[in-house]
C-alpha positions in Angstrom: 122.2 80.8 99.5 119.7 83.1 101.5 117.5 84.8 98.2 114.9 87.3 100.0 112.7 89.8 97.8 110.6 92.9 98.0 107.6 92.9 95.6 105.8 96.2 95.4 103.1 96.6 93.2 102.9 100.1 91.7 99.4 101.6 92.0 101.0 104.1 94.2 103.7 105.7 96.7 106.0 103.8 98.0 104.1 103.3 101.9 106.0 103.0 105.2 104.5 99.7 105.9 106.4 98.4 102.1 109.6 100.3 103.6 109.6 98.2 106.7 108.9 94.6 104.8 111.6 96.1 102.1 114.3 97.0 105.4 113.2 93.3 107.1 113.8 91.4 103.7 117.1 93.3 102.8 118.2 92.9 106.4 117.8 89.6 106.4 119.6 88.6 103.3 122.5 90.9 104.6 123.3 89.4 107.2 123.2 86.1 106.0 125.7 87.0 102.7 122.4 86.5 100.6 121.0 88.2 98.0 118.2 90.9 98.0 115.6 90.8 94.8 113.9 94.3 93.9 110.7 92.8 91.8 108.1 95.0 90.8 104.5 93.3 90.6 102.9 95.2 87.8 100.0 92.3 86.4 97.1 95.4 87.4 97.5 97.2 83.9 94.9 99.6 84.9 96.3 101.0 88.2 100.2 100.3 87.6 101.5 103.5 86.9 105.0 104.7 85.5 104.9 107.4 88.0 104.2 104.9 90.6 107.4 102.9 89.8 109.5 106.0 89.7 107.9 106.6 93.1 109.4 102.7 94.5 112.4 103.2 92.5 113.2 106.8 94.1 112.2 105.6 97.7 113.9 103.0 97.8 117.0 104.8 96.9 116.2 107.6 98.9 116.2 104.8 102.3 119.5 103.4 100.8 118.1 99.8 100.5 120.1 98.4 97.8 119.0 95.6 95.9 121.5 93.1 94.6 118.9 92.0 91.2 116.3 93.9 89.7 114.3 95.4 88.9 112.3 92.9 87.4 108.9 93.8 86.5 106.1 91.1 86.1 104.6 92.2 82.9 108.2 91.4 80.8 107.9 87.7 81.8 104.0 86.8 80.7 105.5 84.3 78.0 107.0 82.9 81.3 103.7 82.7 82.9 101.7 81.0 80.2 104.0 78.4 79.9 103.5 77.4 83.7 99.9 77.3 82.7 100.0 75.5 79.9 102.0 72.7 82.2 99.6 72.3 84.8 96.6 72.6 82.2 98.7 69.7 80.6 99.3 68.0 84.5 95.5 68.0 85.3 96.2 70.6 88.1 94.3 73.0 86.1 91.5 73.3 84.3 89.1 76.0 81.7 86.1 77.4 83.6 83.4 79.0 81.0 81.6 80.6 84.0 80.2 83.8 83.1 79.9 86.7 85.2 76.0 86.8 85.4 76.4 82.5 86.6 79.1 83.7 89.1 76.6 86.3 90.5 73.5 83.6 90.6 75.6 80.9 92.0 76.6 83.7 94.6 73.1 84.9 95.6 71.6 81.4 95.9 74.2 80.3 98.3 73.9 83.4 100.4 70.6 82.6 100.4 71.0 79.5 101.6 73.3 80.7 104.1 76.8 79.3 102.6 80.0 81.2 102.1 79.7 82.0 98.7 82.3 80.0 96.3 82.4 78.8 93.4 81.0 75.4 92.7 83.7 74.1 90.6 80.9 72.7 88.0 83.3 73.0 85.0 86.0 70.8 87.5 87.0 68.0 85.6 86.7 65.0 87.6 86.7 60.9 87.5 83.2 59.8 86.2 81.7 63.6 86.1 80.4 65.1 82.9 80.7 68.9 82.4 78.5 71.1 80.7 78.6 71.7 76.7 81.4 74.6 76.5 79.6 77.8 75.1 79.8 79.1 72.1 81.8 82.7 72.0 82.8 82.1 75.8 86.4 83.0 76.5 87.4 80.8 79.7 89.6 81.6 83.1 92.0 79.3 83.7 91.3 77.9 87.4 93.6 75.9 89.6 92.2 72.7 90.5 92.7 72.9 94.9 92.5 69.7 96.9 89.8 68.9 97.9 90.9 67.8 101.5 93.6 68.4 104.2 95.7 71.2 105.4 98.2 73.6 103.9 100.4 73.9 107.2 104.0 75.8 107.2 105.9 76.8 110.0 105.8 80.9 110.0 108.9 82.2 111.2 107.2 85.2 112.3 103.8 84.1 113.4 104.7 80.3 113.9 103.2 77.2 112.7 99.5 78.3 110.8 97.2 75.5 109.1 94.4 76.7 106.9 92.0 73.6 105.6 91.5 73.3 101.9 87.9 73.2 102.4 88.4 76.6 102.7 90.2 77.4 99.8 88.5 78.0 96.2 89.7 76.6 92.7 91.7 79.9 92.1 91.5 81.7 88.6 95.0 81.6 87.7 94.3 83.4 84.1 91.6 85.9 83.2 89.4 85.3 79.6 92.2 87.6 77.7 95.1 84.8 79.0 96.5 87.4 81.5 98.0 85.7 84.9 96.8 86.8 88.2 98.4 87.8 91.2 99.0 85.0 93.3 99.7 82.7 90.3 102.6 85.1 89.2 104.2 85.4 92.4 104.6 81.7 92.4 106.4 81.1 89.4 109.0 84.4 90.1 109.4 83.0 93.7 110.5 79.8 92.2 112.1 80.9 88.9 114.0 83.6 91.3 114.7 80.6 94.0 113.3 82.8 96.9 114.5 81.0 99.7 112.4 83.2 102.1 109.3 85.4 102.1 109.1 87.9 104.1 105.8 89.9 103.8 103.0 91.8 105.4 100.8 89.5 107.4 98.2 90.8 104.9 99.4 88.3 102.8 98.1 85.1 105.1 95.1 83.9 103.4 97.0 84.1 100.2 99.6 81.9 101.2 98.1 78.3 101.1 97.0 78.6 97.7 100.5 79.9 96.6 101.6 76.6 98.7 99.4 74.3 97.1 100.3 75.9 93.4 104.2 75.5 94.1 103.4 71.7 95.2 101.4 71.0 92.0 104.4 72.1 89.8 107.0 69.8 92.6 108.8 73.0 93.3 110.8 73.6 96.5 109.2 75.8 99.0 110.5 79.1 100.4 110.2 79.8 104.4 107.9 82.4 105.0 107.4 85.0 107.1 104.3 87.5 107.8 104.9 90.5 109.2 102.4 92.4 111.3 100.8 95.3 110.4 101.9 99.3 111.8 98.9 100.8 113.2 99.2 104.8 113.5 98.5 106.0 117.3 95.0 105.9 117.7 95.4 101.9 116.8 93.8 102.3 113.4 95.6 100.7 110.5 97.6 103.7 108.7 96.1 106.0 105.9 97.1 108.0 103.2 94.0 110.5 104.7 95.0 111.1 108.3 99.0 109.8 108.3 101.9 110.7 106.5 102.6 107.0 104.9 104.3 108.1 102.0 108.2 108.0 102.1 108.0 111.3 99.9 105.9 112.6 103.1 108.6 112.1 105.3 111.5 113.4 103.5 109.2 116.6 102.5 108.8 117.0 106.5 112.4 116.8 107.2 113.5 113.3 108.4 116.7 111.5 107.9 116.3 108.3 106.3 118.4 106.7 108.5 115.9 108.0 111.3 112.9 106.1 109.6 115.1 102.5 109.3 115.7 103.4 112.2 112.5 103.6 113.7 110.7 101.2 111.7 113.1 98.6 112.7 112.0 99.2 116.2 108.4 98.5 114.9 107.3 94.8 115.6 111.8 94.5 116.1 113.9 94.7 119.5 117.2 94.5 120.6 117.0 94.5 124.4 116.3 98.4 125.5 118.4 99.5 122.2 116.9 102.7 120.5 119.2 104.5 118.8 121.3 102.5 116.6 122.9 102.2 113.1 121.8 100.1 110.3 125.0 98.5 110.4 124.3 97.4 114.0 120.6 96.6 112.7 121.9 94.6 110.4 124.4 92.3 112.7 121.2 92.2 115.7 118.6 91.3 112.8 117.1 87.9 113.3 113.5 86.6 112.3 112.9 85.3 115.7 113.3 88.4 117.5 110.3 89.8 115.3 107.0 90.4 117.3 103.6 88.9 115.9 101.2 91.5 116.9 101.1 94.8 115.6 102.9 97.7 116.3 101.8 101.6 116.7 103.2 104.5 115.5 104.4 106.9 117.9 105.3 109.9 116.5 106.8 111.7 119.2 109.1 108.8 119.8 109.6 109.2 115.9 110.7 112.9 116.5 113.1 112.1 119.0 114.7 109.5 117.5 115.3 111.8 114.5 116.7 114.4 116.1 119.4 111.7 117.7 120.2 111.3 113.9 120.3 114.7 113.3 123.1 115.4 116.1 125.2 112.1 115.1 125.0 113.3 111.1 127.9 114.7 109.7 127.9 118.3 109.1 128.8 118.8 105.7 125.9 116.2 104.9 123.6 118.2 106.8 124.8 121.5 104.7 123.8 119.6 101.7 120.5 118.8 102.7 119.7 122.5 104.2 121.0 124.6 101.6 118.0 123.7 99.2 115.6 124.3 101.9 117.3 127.9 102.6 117.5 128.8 98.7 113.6 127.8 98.7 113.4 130.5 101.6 115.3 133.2 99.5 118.6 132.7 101.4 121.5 132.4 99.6 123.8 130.6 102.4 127.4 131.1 100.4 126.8 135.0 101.3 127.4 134.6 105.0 129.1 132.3 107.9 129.9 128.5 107.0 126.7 126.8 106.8 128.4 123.7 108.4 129.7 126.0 111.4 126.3 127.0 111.8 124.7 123.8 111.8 127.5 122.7 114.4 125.8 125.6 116.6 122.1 124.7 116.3 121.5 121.1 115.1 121.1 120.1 118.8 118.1 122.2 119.2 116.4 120.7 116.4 113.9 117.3 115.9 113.8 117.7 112.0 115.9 119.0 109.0 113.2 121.8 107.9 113.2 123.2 111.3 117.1 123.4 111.1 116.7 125.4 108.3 114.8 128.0 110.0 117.1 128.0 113.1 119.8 129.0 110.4 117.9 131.6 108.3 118.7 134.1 111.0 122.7 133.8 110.8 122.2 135.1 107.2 119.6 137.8 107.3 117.8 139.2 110.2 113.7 138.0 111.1 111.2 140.9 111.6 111.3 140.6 115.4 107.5 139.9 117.2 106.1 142.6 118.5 105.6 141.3 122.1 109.2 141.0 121.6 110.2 144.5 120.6 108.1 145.6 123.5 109.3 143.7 126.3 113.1 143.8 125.4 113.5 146.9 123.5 112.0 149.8 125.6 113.4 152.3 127.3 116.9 152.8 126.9 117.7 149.2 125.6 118.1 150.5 122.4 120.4 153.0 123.3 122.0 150.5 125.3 122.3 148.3 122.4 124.3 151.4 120.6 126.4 151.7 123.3 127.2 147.9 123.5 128.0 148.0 119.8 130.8 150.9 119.9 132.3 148.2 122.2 132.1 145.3 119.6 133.6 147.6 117.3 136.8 148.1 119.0 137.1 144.4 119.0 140.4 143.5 117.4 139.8 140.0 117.5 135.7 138.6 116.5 135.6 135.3 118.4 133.2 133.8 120.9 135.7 134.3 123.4 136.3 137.7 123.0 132.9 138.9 122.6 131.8 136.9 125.9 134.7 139.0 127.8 132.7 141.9 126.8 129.2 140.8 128.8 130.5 141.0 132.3 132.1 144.8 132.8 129.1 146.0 130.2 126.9 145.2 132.5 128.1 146.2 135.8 128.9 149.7 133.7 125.2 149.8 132.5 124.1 148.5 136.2 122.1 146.0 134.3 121.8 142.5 134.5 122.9 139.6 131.8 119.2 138.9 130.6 119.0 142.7 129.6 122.1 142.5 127.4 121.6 139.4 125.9 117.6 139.0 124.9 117.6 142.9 123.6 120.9 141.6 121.6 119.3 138.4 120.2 116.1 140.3 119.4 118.1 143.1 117.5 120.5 141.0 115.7 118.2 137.6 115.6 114.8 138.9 115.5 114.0 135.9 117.8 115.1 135.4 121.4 115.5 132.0 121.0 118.9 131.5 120.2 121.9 129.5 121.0 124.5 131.1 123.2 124.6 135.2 122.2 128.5 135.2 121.9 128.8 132.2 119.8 125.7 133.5 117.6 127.4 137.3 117.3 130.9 135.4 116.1 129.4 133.3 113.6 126.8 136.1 112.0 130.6 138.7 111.7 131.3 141.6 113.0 130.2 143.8 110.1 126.9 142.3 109.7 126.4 142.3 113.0 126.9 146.2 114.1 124.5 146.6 110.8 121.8 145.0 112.5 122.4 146.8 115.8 122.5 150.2 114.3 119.4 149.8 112.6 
């Protein structure tokens, strides 16, 4: 069975680039019946965070990527971890390294001085016919991986294709710290195989850290998961994305008003294509996904494309969900949406003039209580005798008998040949009197939806 996982590590918000790997690794094992693993890599004590893991735990609900198992968190399995050690201390695939930091710095500087690519020089390596230095007294050791010394670590990327890093360039990894805590890339190893990963799907970040994961899972004769790197987003000037000059957070982008289904949406089209295919479901997403059809090279952010795409969601989204998600934004405003027309019906009206959900919210604040008009705007519509005008027009909407679109609209026509005026100077000196803007939907369907009462109020002054 297909067992992908996403593995954020919580020293912060959950980023856009996690959200993407996250969508690609839970598309994946969707579409292949498999399973999706939620694991939480939380070995840095001093920058994991509580808060942090709320964060990934609330984004990750917030994008509707459900996870199948999980969430297990790294620092409730150490036991687990120095067990593994102990078997490949016991194996010979692992050794103690009483290095201390002030050697490590001197073995560094003379080999820069020499011109080498500073490494450590595995002098506490155990090896056939060496003898190692007398261990220290008082000298808590790191617990090193003991790398071959020659040939490749080769795998076929399913992303990037086949990738073979020499292990001449690889160091004898610290796989334990002095205090007996496991590292990174030692931990992920022994979840991926105690949580039979069957394929890892990651940022292309990852690369350099695959072969010694490789060579680690080969040492302890466990089975090998496919992998795949994904390239990284870059934002539109090409640069890789930051929390200082993008909105990378998925707390950012529900704060600005976008859909989540909007941001799958567009991230799957990041580095992802299904022929010309823009706008699409993450049900169809799911059924198109294949690794194959993922790009190697790194995609930019457009945000204007973004926008768009967002407001596509916005017009396909149910209304009633909509309401749900504006009515905070309008009680933040002061606007108490129950006292006035159907927030649904008014959403109906306007959601096709929108790109995002906050700038709904202020295209609907007007049905429920008129804006303090511009004053270019008072000028150029209400001089003269438009506001008389405007009285006159209303003694007509009062004899109304029935308030619909309709009947208002049958109003506009014989007004204005009576007045001698044309449509523009009924309808802008209406929307700036009843609206306080003049950008508006259609006039009648705005006057039926704001009600008759409310809206010979706002006439009348």
């Amino acid at each position: 069975m297909i067992r992908t996982r996403f593995a954020p590590s919580p020293t912060g918000y959950l980023h856009i680039g996690g959200v993407r790997t996250a969508l690609f690794s839970w598309a994946f094992a969707r579409k292949n019946k498999g399973v999706f693993v939620l694991r939480i890599e939380d070995t840095d004590l001093e920058r994991s965070t509580p808060e942090s893991v709320k964060a990934i735990l609330d984004g990750m609900h917030w994008v509707g990527l459900d996870y199948d198992e999980g969430p297990f968190y790294q620092t409730h399995r150490f036991d687990r971890y120095k067990e593994v050690i102990q078997q490949l201390l016991a194996s010979g695939h692992a050794y103690h390294c009483y290095c201390s930091k002030e050697e490590l710095e001197a073995m560094r500087a003379d080999q820069e001085a020499r011109g080498e690519k500073p490494r450590y020089d595995r002098r506490w390596r155990p090896e056939a016919g060496k003898t190692l230095p007398a261990i220290p007294e008082g000298v808590q050791p790191v617990v090193r991986f003991k790398t071959p010394l020659s040939g490749v670590v080769a795998w076929d990327d399913a992303v990037k294709g086949r990738i073979e890093i020499s292990n001449e360039e690889l160091d004898d990894l610290i796989i334990a710290r002095p205090d007996g805590s496991p590292t990174y890339n030692f931990c992920v190893v022994v979840d991926d195989w105690d949580m039979q990963i069957t394929h890892v799907i990651r940022g292309d970040d990852h690369v350099n850290n695959t072969p010694r994961q490789i060579n680690i899972l080969k040492a302890l004769n466990a089975p090998l998961p496919v992998y795949g790197h994904l390239p990284m987003i870059l934002n539109e000037d090409g640069q890789k994305m930051s929390k200082r000059r993008d909105a990378v957070s998925v707390v950012d982008y529900a704060d600005k008003g976008i859909l989540p289904e909007a941001l799958l949406n567009y991230l799957a089209r990041l580095g992802w294509g299904h022929g010309d295919d823009e706008f699409f479901t993450i049900e169809q997403f799911v059924e198109w996904f294949t690794l194959e059809a993922v790009s190697p090279s790194a995609s930019r952010f457009n945000h204007e494309k973004f926008m768009w795409l967002n407001a596509q969601h916005i017009k396909a989204a149910d209304n009633a969900r909509l309401a749900e998600l504006i009515a905070p934004r309008l009680a933040a405003a002061g606007i108490e949406a129950a006292n006035g027309p159907a927030l649904t019906d008014v959403i109906a009206l306007v959601k096709d003039r929108v790109q995002d959900l906050n700038a709904l919210a202020v295209e609907a604040d007007y049905f429920y209580r008129k804006r303090e008009p511009a004053a270019a705007d008072v000028e150029k519509h209400l001089a003269g005798d438009a506001v008389a005008r405007m009285g006159r027009f209303a003694d007509k909407l009062e004899g109304l008998e029935s308030w619909t679109a309709e009947s208002i609209h049958e109003l506009f026509k014989p007004f204005c040949a009576e007045e001698g005026i044309k449509m523009g100077q009924l309808g802008m000196p209406l929307r700036v009197l009843v609206c306080g803007t003049t950008q508006t939907p259609s006039v009648d369907a705005v006057l039926a939806l704001i009600g008759k009462e409310e809206v010979l109020r706002r006439i009348r002054g």
